[in-house]
C-alpha positions in Angstrom: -22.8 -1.7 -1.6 -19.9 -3.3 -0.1 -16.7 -2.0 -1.1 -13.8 -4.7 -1.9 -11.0 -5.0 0.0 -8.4 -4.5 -2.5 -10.7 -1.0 -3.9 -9.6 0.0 -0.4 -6.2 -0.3 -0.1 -6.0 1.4 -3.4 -7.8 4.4 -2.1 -6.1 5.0 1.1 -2.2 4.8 -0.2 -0.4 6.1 -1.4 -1.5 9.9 -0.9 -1.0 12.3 -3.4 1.8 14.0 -1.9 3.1 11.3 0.5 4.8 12.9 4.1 8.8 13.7 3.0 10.9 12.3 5.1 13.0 15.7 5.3 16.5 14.0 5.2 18.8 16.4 7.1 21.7 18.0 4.8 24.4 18.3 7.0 26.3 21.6 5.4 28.8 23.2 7.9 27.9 26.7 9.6 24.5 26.1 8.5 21.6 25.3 11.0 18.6 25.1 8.5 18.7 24.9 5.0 15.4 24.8 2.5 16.4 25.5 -1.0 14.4 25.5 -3.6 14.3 21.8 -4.2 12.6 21.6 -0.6 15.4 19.9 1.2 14.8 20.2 4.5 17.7 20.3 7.2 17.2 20.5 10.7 18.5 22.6 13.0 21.9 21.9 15.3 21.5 24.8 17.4 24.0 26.8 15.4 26.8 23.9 16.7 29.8 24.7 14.4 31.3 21.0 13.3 35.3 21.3 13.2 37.3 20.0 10.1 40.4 18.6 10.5 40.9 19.4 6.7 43.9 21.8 5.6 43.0 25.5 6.3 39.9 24.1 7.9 36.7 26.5 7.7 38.1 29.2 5.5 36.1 32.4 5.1 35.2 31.1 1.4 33.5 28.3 2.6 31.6 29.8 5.1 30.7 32.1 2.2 29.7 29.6 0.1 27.4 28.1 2.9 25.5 31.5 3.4 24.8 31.4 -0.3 23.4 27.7 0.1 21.5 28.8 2.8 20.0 31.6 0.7 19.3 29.3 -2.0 21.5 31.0 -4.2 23.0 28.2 -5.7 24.3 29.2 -8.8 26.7 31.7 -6.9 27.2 29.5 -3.8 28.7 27.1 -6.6 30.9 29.6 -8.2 32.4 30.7 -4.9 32.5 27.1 -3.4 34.4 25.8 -6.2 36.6 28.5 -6.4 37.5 27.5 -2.5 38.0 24.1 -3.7 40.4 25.7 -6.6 42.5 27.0 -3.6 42.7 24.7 -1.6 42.6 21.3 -2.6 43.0 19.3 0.3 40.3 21.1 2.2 37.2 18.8 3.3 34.9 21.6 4.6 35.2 23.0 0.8 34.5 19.9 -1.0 31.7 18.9 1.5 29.7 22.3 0.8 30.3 21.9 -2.7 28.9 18.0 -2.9 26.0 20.0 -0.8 25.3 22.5 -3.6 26.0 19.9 -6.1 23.3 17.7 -4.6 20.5 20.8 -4.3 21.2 21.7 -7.9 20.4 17.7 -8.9 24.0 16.8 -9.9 24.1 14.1 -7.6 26.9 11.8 -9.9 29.1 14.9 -9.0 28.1 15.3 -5.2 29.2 11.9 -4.1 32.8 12.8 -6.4 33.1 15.0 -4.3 31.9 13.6 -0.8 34.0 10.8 -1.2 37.0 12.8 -2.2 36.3 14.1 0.9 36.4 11.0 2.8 39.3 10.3 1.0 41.3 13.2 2.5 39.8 12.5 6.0 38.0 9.3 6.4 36.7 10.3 9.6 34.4 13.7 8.7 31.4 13.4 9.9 29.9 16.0 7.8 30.7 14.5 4.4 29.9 10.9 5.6 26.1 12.6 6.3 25.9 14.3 3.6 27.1 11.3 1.7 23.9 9.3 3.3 21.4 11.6 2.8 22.5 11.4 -1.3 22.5 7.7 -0.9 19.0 7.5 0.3 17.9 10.1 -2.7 19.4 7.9 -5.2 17.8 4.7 -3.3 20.3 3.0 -2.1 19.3 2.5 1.4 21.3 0.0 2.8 24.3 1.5 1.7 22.6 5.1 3.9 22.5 3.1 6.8 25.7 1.7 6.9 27.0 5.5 6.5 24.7 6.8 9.2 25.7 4.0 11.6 29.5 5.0 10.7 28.8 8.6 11.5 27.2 7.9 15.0 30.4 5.3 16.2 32.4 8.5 14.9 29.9 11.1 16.8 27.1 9.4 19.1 25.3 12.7 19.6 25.2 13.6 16.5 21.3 14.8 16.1 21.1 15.2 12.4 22.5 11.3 11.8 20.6 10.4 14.6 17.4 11.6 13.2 18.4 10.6 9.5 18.9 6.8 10.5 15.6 7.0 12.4 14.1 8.7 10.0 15.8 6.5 7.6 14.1 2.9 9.4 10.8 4.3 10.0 10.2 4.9 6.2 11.4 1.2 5.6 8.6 0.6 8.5 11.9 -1.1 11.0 10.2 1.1 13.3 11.6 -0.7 16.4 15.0 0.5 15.3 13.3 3.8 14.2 11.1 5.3 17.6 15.1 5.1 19.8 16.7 7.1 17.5 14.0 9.5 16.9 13.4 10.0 20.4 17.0 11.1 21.3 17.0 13.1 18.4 13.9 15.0 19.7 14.5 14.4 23.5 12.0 12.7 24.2 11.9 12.0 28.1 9.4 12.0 30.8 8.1 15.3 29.0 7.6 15.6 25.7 9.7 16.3 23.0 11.6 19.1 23.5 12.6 19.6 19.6 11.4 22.4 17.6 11.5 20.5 13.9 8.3 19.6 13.0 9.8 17.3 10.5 11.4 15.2 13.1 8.5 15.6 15.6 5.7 14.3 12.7 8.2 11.4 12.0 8.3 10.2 15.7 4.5 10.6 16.1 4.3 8.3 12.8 6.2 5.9 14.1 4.2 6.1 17.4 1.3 5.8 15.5 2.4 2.3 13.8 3.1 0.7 16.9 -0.1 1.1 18.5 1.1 3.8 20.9 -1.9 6.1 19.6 -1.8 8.2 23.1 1.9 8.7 22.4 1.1 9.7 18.6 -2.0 12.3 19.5 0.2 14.4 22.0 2.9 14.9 19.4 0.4 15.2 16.3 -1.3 17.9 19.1 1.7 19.1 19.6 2.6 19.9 16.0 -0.7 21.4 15.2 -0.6 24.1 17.8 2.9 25.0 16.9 1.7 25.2 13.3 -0.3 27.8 13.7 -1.7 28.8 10.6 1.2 27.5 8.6 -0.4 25.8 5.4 2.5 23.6 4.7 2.8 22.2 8.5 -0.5 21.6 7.7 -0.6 19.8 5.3 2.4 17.6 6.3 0.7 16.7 9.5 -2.2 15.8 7.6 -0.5 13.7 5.7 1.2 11.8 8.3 -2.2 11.8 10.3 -3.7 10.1 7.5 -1.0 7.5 6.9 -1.3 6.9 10.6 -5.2 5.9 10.0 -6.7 8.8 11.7 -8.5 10.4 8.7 -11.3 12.5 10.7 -8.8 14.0 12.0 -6.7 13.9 8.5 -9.8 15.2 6.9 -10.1 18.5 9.3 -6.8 19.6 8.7 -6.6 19.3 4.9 -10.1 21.3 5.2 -8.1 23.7 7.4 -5.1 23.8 5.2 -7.7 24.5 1.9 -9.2 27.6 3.8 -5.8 29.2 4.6 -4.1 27.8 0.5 -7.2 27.7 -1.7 -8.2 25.6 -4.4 -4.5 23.7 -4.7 -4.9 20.2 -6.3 -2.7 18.2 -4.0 -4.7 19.6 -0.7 -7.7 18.6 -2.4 -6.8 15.5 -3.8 -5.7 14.4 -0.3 -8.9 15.7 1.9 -11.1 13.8 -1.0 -9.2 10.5 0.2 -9.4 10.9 3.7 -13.6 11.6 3.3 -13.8 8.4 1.4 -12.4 6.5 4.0 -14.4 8.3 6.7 -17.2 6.8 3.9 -18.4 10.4 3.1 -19.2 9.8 -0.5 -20.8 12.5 -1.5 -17.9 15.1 0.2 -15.5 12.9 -1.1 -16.8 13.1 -4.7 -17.6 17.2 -4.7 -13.6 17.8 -3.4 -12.3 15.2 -5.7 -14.3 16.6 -8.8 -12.8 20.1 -8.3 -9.7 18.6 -7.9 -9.9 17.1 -11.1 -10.8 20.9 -12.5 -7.5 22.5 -11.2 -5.4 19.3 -12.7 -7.1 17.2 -15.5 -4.3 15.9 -16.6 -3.7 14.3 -13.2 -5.0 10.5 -13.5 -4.8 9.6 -10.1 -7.5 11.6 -9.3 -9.9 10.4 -12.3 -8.8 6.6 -11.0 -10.4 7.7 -7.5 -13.4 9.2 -8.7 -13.6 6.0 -10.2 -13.3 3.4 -7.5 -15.9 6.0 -5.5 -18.3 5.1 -9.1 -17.4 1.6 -7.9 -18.3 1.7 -4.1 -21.7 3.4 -4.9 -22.6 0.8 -7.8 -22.2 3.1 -10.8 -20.3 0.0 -13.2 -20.6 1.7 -16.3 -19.2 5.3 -14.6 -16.6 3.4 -12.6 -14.9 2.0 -15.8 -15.2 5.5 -17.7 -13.5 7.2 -15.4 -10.8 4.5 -14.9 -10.5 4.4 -18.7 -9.8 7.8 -19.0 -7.3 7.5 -16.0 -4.9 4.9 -18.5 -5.3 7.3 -21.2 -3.5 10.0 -18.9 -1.1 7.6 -17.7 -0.9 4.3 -20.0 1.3 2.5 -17.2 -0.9 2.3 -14.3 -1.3 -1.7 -13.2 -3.6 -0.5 -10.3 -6.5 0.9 -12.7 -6.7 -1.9 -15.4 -6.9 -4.2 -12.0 -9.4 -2.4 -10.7 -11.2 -2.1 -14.1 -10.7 -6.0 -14.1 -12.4 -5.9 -10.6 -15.2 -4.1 -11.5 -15.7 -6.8 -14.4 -15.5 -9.4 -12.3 -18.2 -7.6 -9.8 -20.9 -8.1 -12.9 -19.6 -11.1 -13.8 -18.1 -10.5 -17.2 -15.1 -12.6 -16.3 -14.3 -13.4 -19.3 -13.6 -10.0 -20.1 -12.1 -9.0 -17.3 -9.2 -11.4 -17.7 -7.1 -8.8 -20.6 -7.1 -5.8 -17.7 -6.0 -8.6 -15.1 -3.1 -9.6 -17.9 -2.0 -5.9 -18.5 -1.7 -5.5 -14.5 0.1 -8.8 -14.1 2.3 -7.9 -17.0 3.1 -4.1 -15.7 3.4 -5.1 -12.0 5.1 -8.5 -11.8 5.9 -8.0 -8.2 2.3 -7.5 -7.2 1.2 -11.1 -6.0 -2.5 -9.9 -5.6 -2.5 -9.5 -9.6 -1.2 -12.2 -10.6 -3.6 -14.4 -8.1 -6.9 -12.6 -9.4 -5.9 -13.4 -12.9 -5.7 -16.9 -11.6 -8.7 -17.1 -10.3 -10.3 -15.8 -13.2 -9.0 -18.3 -15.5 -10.5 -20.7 -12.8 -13.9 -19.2 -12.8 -13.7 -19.3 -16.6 -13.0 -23.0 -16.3 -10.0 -22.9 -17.9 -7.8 -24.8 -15.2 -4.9 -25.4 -17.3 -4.6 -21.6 -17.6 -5.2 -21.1 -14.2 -2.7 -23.6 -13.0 0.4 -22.0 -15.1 -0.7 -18.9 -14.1 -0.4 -19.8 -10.0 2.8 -21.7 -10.7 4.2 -18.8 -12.6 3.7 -16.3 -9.1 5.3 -18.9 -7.3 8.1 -18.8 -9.1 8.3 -15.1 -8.0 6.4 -16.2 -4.2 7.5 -19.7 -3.4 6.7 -19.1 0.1 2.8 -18.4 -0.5 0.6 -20.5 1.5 -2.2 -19.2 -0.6 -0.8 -20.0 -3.8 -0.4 -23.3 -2.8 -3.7 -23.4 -1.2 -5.0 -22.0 -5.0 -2.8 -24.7 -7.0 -4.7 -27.9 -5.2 -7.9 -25.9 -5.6 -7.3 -25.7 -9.3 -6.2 -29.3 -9.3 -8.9 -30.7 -6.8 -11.5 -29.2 -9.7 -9.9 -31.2 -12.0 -10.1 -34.5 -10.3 -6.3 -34.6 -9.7 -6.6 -34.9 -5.8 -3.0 -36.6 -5.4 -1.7 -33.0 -6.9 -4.3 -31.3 -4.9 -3.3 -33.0 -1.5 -0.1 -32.4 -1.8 -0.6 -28.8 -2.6 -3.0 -28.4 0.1 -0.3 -30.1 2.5 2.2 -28.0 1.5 0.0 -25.0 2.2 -0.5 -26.7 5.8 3.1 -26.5 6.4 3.6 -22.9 5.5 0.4 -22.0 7.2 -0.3 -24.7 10.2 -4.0 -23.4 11.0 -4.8 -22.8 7.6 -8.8 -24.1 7.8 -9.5 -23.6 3.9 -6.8 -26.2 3.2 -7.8 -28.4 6.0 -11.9 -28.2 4.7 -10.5 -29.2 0.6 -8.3 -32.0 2.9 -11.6 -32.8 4.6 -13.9 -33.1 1.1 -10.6 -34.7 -0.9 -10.6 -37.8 1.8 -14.6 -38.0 2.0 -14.5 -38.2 -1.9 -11.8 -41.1 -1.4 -14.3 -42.9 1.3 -12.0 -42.0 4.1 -15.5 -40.7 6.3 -13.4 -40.4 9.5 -10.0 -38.8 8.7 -12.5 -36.4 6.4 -14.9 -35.9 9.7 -11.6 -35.1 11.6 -10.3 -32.6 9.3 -13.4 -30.8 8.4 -14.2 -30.0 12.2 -10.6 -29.3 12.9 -11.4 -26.8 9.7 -14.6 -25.7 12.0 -13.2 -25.5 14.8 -10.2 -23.1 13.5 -12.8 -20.8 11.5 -16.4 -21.3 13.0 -17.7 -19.1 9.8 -15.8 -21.5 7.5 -19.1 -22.1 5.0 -17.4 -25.3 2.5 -16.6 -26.7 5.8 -19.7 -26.8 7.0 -21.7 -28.0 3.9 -19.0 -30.5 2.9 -19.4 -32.2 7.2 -23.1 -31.5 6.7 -23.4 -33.6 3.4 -20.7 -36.5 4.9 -22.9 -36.8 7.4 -26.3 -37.2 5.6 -24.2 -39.5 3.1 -23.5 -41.6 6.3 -27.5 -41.3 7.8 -26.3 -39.5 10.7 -29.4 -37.1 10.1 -29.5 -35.7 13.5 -26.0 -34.5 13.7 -26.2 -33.5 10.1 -29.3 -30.7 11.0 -27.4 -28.1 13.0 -24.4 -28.4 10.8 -26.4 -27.5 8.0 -29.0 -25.0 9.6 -25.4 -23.4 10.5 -24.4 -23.6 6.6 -27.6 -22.0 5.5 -27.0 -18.8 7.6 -23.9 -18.6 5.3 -24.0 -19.8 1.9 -27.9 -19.1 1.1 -27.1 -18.6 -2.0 -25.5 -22.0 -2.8 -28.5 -24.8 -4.0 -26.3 -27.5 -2.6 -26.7 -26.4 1.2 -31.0 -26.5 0.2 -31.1 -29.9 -1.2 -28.6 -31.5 1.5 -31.4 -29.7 4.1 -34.2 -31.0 1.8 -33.0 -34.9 2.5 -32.0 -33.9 6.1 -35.7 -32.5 7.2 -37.6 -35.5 4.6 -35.7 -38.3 6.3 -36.6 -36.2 9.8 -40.3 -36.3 8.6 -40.3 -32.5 9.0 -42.4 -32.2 5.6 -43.0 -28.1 5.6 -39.0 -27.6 6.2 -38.4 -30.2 3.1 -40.7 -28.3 1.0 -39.4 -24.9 1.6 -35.7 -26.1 0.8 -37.0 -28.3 -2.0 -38.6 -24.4 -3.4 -35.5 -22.4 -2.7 -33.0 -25.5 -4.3 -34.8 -25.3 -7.9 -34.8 -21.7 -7.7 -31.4 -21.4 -7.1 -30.3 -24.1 -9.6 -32.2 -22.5 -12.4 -30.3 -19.2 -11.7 -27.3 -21.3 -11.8 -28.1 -22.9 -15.2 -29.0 -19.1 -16.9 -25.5 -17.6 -14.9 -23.6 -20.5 -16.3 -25.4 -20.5 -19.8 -24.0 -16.9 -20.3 -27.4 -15.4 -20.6 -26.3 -12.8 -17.6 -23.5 -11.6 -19.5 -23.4 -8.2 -20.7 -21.7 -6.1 -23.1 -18.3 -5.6 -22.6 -15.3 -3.3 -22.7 -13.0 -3.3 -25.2 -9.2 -5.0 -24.7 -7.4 -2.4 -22.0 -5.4 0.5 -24.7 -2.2 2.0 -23.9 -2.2 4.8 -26.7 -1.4 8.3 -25.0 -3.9 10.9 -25.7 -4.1 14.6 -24.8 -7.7 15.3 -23.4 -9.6 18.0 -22.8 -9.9 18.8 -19.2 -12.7 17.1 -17.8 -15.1 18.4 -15.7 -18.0 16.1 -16.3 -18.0 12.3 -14.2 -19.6 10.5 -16.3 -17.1 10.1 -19.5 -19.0 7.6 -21.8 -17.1 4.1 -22.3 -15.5 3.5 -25.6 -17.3 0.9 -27.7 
């Protein structure tokens, strides 16, 4: 059973608990800092950062940093403020307090009092990355890097910006800008990296790994994984980034390794089920996934998987029950009424597919893929009009889309308006110069009009751009019957066959093809196969193939029992 494209992507991202990028908090007299919101800082090698502040690092603040470090933050507060209470003026104070502030989630009141900071000395570095690392919490990104760049003209060595802009660019996937930073953060020269944060190592192999420098990646990911040890949540991270990285055997061992050590926790299992599925071990993937799903039923991520691996092993009926019971857990979730609309469209219950393609559309507007299937479903359903608002309406949104473009003058060419669709298919041609689907519908537009040799010429160039191209070949194949060119018309279509078999045009154009040859037994065999085909065609077309059908997609919450069983039955 071949497993779509976009079932897939689905699958492989995001994970369950996707790789932190462990921004560094930048807290002064403190090397490493992991409270118990799992901020993650790494380690200056116990540098001490000066403070031109008034009174500079009084013994309060360092107090109040020990307490931080501790995770103590309720009394790291209390003593911190108390510092600032004092002494007014003193940056060091109010930059440990924004520090505390931001742990303890009061991040309104953290950047008060980083940019007080900044206020009294515009040039302290550790407010200013403290100040970014808050600004890429509360996602505002470009604003982070414009800090972090300020703080490395102030302080080009300093590791902790360094690493945070790098760190910083790799997540937004600029990893050009990203691997230089991260490997003078880690020290990366002829050796390699001579860093002992794991956070910052994983992050450069990432980056590695997304460039195509997989030898690079391995020896860090190696790296990592022996200084792990038997460190569960090393692990796991590693696996994580691994897996993101696209090496899921590899993924899949050290979630397995990370279960032995931490057993039975939901997001270890959750993640090794995903990286079997994509190493196409269904079965594995299915048994971790199911206990997963016993640990956390009211998880409906993991229910949505379990029902896209229903879907790659042709269970329909199971694929939509479990994907059902995924929107009941979570009534927003775009990606599971799409896929139930996929799954639809698999058995050819278009018709009803097109609600679960309207609740995606309508809960994802920026997702051009569900907007183009609903499109195309309204096309398959014959209802161009439909079909033609609906393309027009994602390229409002994408008005740079070759492909919806390309859609819009298929819509139109089906209607018989071929001066719409050529200049749709033209302006797909523009965005996309070797786009060979618009020049074929170019090709079969100007043989419709009689123009045989600008059609011939843009139907090879189609050819010639996608040898596999299948309506290129049929529509050359039957121009050049149409024009008695039989002989050049056989290998065409003998070529056609191989890929649309299942189209009745291709037979009947190789029925006339071999008759006018006088190559009777060939005639007769594609003579057989065309009415067979056609009369399937008639009964698809009839609606006598369709089946029952799902109800409209529901958004009511419930509250389930846990689930342990795979096959929920579908709601009629």
């Amino acid at each position: 059973m071949r497993i779509s494209p976009e079932a897939n992507r689905a699958l492989r991202g995001p994970y369950a608990c996707r790789l932190c990028r462990m921004w560094l908090l930048s807290v002064l007299f403190v090397s490493a800092v992991s409270g118990p919101s799992n901020v993650a800082v790494s380690a200056t090698n116990g540098q001490v950062q000066k403070s031109t502040s008034q009174a500079g690092n009084s013994a309060p603040v360092r107090d109040a940093a020990a307490l931080l470090e501790a995770g103590r933050l309720e009394e790291a507060e209390a003593v911190a403020r108390r510092a600032v209470a004092a002494q007014p003026r003193n940056t060091a104070a109010r930059s440990v307090l924004g520090a505390i502030l931001d742990q303890r989630g009061l991040a309104k009141e953290a950047e008060n009092e980083y940019l007080e900071a900044l206020r009294l000395d515009p040039n302290s570095t550790v407010a200013l990355t403290n100040l970014g690392v808050l600004l890429v919490r509360t996602g505002r990104g470009d604003e982070a890097v414009t800090t972090f760049e300020r703080v490395l003209r102030l302080a080009p060595d300093h590791v902790q910006a360094t690493f945070n802009l790098g760190a910083l660019y790799a997540a937004r996937k600029e990893y050009g800008r990203a691997i230089p930073l991260l490997e003078r953060a880690a020290g990366v020269g002829k050796e390699l990296a001579r860093s002992n944060d794991v956070a910052l190592l994983v992050t450069l192999a990432n980056a590695y790994a997304h460039v195509n420098r997989s030898k690079d990646a391995a020896k860090l990911f190696d790296v990592v994984e022996n200084r792990a040890g038997a460190d569960p949540r090393v692990l796991f991270t590693l696996g994580l980034s691994v897996a993101d990285a696209g090496d899921y055997d590899r993924a899949a061992k050290l979630f397995s390794r990370t279960n032995t050590l931490r057993p039975d926790t939901y997001e270890v299992l959750y993640n090794l089920g995903i990286a079997l599925y994509n190493l196409n071990r269904m079965d594995e993937a299915r048994t971790i996934l199911q206990r997963a799903a016993t640990l956390a039923p009211e998880q409906p991520e993991v229910f949505y998987r379990l029902g896209l691996i229903a879907s790659a092993r042709g269970e329909s009926e199971n694929a939509l029950g479990l994907m059902q019971h995924a929107v009941k857990l979570r009534p927003v979730y775009p990606e599971a009424y799409f896929m139930m609309a996929e799954e639809l469209v698999k058995n050819e219950r278009i018709s009803r597919a097109i609600p679960f393609y309207e609740q995606a559309a309508a809960e994802a507007p920026t997702e051009a893929i569900y907007q183009i299937r609903l499109g195309v479903a309204h096309f398959r359903s014959r209802a161009y009009a439909k079909a033609e608002e609906t393309f027009r309406a994602a390229l409002a949104r994408f008005p740079d889309s070759p492909l919806l473009y390309y859609l819009i003058g298929y819509t139109a060419r089906a209607e018989g308006l071929y001066d719409d669709a050529v200049k749709a298919f033209a302006r797909s041609l523009e965005l996309q110069p070797n786009n060979a689907a618009a020049l074929s519908n170019l090709g079969f537009i100007a043989a419709e009009r009689g123009q045989v040799v600008e059609a011939e010429s843009l139907l090879r160039r189609a050819i010639g751009l996608e040898p596999d191209n299948y309506p290129a070949h049929y529509d050359l194949g039957r121009l050049l019957v149409r024009l008695r060119r039989y002989s050049e018309a056989l290998p065409i279509l003998e070529r056609g066959v191989t890929m649309g078999n299942n189209d009745p045009g291709v037979h009947y154009q190789l029925f006339i093809t071999y008759t006018r040859l006088k190559r009777k037994d060939d005639a007769d065999r594609e003579l057989t196969q065309f009415k067979t085909l056609e009369e399937a065609r008639k009964r698809l077309e009839s609606g006598m193939s369709e089946k029952d059908e799902l109800p409209p997609p529901k958004v009511s919450v419930g509250s389930p029992k846990a689930v342990k069983e795979e096959r929920p039955k579908l709601e009629r």
